[in-house]
N, C-alpha and C positions, 0 to 999 in steps of 0.2 A: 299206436293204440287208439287214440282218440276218433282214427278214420275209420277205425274196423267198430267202435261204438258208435258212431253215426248208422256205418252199414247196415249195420243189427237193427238198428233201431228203424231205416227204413223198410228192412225187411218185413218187420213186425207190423207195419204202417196197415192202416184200417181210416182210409180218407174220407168215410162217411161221420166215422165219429170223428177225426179231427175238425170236420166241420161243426159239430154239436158240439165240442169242446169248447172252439174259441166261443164259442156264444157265452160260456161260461168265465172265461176269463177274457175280459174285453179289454182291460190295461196290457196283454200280451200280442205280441205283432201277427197276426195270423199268420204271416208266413215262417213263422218260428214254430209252429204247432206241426206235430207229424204226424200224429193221430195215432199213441200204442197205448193203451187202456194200464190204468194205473196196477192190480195184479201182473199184470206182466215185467211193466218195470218195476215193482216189488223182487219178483223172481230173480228181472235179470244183474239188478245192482248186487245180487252174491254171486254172480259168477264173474265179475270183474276182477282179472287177476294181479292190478297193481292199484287199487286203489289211489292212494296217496299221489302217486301221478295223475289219475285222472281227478283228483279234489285241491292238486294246485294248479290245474289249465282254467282260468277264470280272465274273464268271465267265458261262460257257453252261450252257444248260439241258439239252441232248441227248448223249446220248454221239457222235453222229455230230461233233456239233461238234467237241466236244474231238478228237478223231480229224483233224478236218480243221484243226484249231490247230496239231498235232506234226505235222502233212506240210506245212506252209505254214513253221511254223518248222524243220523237218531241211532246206529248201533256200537256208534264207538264207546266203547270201555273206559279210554283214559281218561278222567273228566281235564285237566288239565288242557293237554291236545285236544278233544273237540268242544271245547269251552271256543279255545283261539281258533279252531278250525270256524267252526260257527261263526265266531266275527268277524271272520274275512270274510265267511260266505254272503251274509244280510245285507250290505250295498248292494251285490246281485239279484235279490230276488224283485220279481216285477208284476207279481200276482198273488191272490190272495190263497190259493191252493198251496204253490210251493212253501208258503209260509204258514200256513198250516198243518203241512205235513211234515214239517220240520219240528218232531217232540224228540231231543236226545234222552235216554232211558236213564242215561245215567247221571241226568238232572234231578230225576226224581228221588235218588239216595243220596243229595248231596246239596240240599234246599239252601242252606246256610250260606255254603260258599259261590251259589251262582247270583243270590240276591244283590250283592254291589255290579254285578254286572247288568243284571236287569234294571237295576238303577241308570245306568248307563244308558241301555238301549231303549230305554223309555224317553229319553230326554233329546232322541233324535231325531234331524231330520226330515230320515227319510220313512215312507210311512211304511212300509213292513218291519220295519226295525223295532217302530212301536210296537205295530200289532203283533210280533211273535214276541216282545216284553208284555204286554196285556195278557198272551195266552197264555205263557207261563206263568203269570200270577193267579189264573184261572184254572190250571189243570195242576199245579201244586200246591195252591198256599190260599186254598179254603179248607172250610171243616176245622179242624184241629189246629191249623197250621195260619189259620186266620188273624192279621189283626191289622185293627183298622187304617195302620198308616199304611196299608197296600192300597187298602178301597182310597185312600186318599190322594195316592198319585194319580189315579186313575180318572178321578175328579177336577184335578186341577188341568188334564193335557184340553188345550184349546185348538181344536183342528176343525179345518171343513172338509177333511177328508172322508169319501162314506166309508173304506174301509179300516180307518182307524174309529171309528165312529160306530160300523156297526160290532167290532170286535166289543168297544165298551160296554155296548149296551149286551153285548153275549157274555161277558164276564158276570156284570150285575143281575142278570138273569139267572145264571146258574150261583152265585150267591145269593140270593134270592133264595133257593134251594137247599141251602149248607148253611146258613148262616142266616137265617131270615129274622133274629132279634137285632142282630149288629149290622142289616142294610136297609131295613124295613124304612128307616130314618129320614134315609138319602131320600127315597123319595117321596116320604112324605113332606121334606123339609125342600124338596125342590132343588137340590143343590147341582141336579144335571142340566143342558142345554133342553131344548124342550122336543127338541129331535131323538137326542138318546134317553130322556127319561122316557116318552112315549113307546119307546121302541123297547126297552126294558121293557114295561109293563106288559107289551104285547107278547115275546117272547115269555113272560113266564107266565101269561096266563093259558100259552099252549104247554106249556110243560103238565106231566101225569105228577111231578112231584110238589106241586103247587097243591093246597088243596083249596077245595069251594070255597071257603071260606074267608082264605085269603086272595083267591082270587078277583073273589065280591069285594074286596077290600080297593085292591089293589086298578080295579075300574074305575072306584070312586077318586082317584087320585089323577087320572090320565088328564093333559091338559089340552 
């Protein structure tokens, strides 16, 4: 199975965008990029007819694969199963896309019980491990679902990584946005490195959900 998923996928190969791709993910070996545009490996991870064989051949060699591993695992049902499926998969991932596109849906009805694991994958590491714990405390557990001891792990991780780094400062930004009495704080109080408080501020003063006001605010603080 896994030959005839290669084949397909060079089938589908488009060599001028794999060249515009790697530019985009520069942590991935270019010669691991085949170049098939993300709709398509959308499509073709539902016609893969055994899954689960091809989500325990780890690691893959292509980034397409990996790509088609996080859309095969964001639509599993069983939270239990891709809870664990998913923590086998994050030591493999080697780029900031794959780790991005890795939202399982069925994280989002089930906020309570994946929090000790995010706890976990926060505290790792390797850096996509964090940043897909950063972006689950980002696309779940603002607005209603907010509270401050999340914003506070997120404060304490001490990396020179830029993309666990820029991940922080994209969580603080879209809270910024959801929650802007309960982070306004952070930085005014300065509690970020002065990389991600800057880069916070900048991202939300391109945000439409910022308003003038606080965005005149929130210039006055940039360091």
């Amino acid at each position: 199975m896994h030959d005839k998923i290669v084949s397909d996928l060079f089938n589908m190969r488009d060599e001028k965008f794999a060249h515009f791709n790697t530019s985009f993910i520069p942590t991935t070996n270019a010669n691991n990029v085949i170049g098939v545009r993300t709709p398509e490996l959308r499509q073709y991870a539902k016609t893969i007819s055994s899954p689960e064989q091809f989500l325990n051949k780890l690691p893959h060699k292509y980034f397409e694969e990996n790509q088609i591993h996080a859309f095969i695992l964001s639509g599993i049902c069983d939270l239990e199963k891709c809870i664990n499926l998913v923590d086998a998969f994050l030591p493999y991932i080697d780029n900031w896309a794959t780790c991005d596109q890795l939202i399982p849906k069925i994280f989002a009805k089930n906020t309570n019980q994946i929090l000790p694991w995010i706890r976990k994958w926060i505290r790792s590491n390797h850096t996509y491990t964090v940043r897909f714990a950063i972006g689950l405390l980002m696309r779940f557990f603002l607005g209603d679902k907010f509270d401050s001891s999340y914003a506070d792990m997120i404060i304490k991780i001490k990396s020179n990584e830029y993309y666990i780094n820029m991940m922080r400062a994209w969580y603080f930004a879209t809270a910024l946005t959801k929650n802007w009495d309960d982070i306004i704080g952070i930085i005014e109080n300065k509690k970020l490195d002065t990389w991600t408080h800057n880069k916070t501020i900048q991202k939300a003063i391109e945000s439409y959900r910022i308003s003038n006001t606080q965005k005149a605010h929130l210039r006055k603080l940039k360091i």
